[in-house]
N, C-alpha and C positions, 0 to 999 in steps of 0.2 A: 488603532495601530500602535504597537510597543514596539519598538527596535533597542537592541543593547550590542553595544560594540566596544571593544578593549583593543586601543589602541595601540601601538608600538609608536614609542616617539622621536624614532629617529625618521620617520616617514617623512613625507616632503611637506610644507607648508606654504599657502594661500601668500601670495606677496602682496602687500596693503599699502599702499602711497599713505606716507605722514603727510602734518603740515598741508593739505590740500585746502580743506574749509577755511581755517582762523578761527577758532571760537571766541566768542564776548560773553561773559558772564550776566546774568538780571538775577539779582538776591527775588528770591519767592517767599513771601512769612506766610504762614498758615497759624490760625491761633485753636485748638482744640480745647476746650474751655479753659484751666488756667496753664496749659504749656503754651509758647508761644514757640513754633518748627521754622528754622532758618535753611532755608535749601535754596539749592543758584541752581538756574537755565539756563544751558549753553546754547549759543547761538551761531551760526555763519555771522561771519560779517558782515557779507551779502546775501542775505537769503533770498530767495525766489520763490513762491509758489506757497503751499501749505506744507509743513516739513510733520514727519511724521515723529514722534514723541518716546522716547527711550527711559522707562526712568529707572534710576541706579541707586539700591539700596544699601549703605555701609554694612560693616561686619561689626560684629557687638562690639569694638573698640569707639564705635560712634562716627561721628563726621569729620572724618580729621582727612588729608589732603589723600591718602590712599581714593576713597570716592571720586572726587574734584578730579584727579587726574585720568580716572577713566570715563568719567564722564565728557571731560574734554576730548578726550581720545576720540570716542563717538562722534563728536561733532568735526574734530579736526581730520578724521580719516575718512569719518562711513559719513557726514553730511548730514546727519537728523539734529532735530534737536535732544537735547538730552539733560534732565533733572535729578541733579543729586539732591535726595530728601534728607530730611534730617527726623528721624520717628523718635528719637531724645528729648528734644528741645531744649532751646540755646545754642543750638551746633556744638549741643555738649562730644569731647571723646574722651576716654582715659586711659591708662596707659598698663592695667594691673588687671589678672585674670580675674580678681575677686572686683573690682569695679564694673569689670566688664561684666562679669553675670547677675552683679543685683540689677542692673544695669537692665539685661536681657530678659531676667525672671521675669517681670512681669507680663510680658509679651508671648510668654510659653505659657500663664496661667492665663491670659486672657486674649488668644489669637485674632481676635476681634478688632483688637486696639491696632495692630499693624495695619489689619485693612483700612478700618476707616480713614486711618494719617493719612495714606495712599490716596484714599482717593479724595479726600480734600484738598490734596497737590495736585493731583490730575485734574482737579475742577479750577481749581486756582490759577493753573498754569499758564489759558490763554491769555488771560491777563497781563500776566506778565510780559510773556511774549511780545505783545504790543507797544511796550516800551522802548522795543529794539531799534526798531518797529521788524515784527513779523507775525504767522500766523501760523496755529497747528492744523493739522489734520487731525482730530480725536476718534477718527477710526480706523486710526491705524497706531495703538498703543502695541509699546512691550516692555515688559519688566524687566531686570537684571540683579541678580543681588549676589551678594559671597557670602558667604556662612552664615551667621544669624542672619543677613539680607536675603540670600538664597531660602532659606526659610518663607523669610516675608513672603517672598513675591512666588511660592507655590500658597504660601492661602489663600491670596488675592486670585489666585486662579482657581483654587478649591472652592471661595465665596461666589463668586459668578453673579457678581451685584457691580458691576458697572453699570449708570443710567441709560438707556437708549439709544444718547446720542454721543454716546462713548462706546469706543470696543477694542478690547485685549486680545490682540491675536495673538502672543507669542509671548511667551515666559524661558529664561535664562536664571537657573541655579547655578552657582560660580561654589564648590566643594559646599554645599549648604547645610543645612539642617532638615531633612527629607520626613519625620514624625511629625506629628500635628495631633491635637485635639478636638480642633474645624475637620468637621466630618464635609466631603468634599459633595458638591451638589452637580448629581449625575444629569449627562453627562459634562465633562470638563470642556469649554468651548477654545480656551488658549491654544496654538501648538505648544509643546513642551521640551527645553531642551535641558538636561542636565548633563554635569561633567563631574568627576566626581575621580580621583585618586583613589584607587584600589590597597593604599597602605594607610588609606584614614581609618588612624584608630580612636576620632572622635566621634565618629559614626558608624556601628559597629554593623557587621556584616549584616544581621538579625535585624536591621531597622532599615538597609537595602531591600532586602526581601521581602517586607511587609511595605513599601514603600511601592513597589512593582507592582505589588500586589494589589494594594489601593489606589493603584492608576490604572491598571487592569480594568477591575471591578466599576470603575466610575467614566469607562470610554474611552481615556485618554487618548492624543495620538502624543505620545512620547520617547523622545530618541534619550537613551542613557548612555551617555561613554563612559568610560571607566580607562584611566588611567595607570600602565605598571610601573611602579614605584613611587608615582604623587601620594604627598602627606597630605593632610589638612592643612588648609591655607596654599596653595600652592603658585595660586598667583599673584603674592605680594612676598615682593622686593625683601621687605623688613623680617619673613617670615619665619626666617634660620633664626635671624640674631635673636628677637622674643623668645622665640622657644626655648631656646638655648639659656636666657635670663632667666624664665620661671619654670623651669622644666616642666614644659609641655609639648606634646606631638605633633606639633607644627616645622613645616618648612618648604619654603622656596623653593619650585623646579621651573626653572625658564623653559625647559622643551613644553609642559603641560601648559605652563603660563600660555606660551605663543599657539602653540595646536589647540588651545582651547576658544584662545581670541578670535582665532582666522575662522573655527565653528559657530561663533556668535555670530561673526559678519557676513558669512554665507548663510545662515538659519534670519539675520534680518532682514538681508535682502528679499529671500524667497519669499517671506511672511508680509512683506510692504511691496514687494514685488515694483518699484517704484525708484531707486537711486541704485545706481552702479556702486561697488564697494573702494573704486578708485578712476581716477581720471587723470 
């Protein structure tokens, strides 16, 4: 099942209690032979029960506090736990498009490498966890990534190599990178939700289309919004003022930002079927 919907963003949006959970941070290292991956799991303060597992992949600028605050967010508003990874290593970020993409290349030449990070954090993670002290639920994963992350976390759904006693029900592209070289392995088991700015001219109509088309083709059930007048990048804060520094097609829409967020939070709830989105 493929749905595609273009939003109007003056429509009403999902009201979401802040501040309800508390999140606490637990640093997670992952060592991938000689990178060593520094990503934190957010926690309730109190948790209760098996919290079901969100993890949040940065945008080719790396792990810099953009991540860390939505990943809080997660936990402080919707109650899951929630892992910002680091697929860099060092909790490298930087700060220049051309950093950013040597950066990114090799992750486009070898899509491979994004999965496996993933899921060495995802393996890692109970671990961690227990330092809290708490516990996951590992079957009830969901991806979320922004741009080059949103990339990620559609190959990890294209891979369809979670172990057994792990399961991916639901994948969040945040304006991503929707092309891939990971031919996707039919059918795709994730739900799918992307969001996506209809004036992103970093991802160009022609790789929407074949993008559809390769969800199609591989079963997907995937909902694609599309957003009128969102740029690339459109849910970070910083998004004008960059672009604007390196002249590139980015920027900031708070109506996309927010209409997109309250979509995540109603697409995790259904998928975990399992925490109210506020209390």
């Amino acid at each position: 099942m493929i749905t595609f919907v273009t939003y109007l963003l003056f429509a009403s949006a999902i009201t979401i209690s802040s501040d309800v959970f508390a999140a606490q941070a637990v640093p997670v290292t992952v060592k991938d032979g000689e990178s060593t991956l520094k990503g934190d799991l957010y926690l309730p303060d109190a948790p209760t029960g098996s919290l079901p597992l969100v993890v949040v992949v940065h945008e080719w600028w790396g792990k810099n506090e953009f991540p860390a605050n939505r990943a809080q967010r997660i936990t402080d508003e919707l109650g899951y736990a929630a892992l910002a990874v680091d697929l860099y290593g060092g909790a490298k970020s930087v700060s220049t498009p051309q950093e950013a993409q040597a950066l990114a290349a090799q992750f486009t030449k070898q899509p491979m490498l994004g999965v496996n990070r993933l899921k060495k954090f995802i393996a890692t993670a109970p671990a961690a966890a227990k330092k809290a002290p708490a516990s996951l639920d590992l079957s009830k994963i969901a991806a979320i990534g922004y741009c080059f992350g949103g990339g990620q976390v559609l190959n990890l759904a294209r891979a369809n190599r979670l172990p057994k006693n792990q399961n991916l029900v639901g994948v969040v592209s945040f304006h991503g990178t929707l092309s891939s070289k990971l031919e996707a392995k039919t059918p795709i088991q994730p739900k799918l939700l992307v969001v996506h700015g209809d004036s992103d001219q970093m991802v160009k109509p022609q790789e929407v289309i074949e993008f559809k088309e390769e969800m199609q083709k591989a079963n997907a059930d995937l909902t694609f919004l599309s957003y009128p007048g969102a740029s690339h990048a459109f849910t970070n804060p910083k998004a004008t003022e960059v672009g604007k520094k390196y002249g590139i097609p980015i920027a900031y829409n708070a109506e996309a930002d927010t209409k997109s967020w309250n979509e995540m939070a109603t697409f995790l709830q259904r998928i975990f079927a399992s925490r109210p989105i506020s209390r």
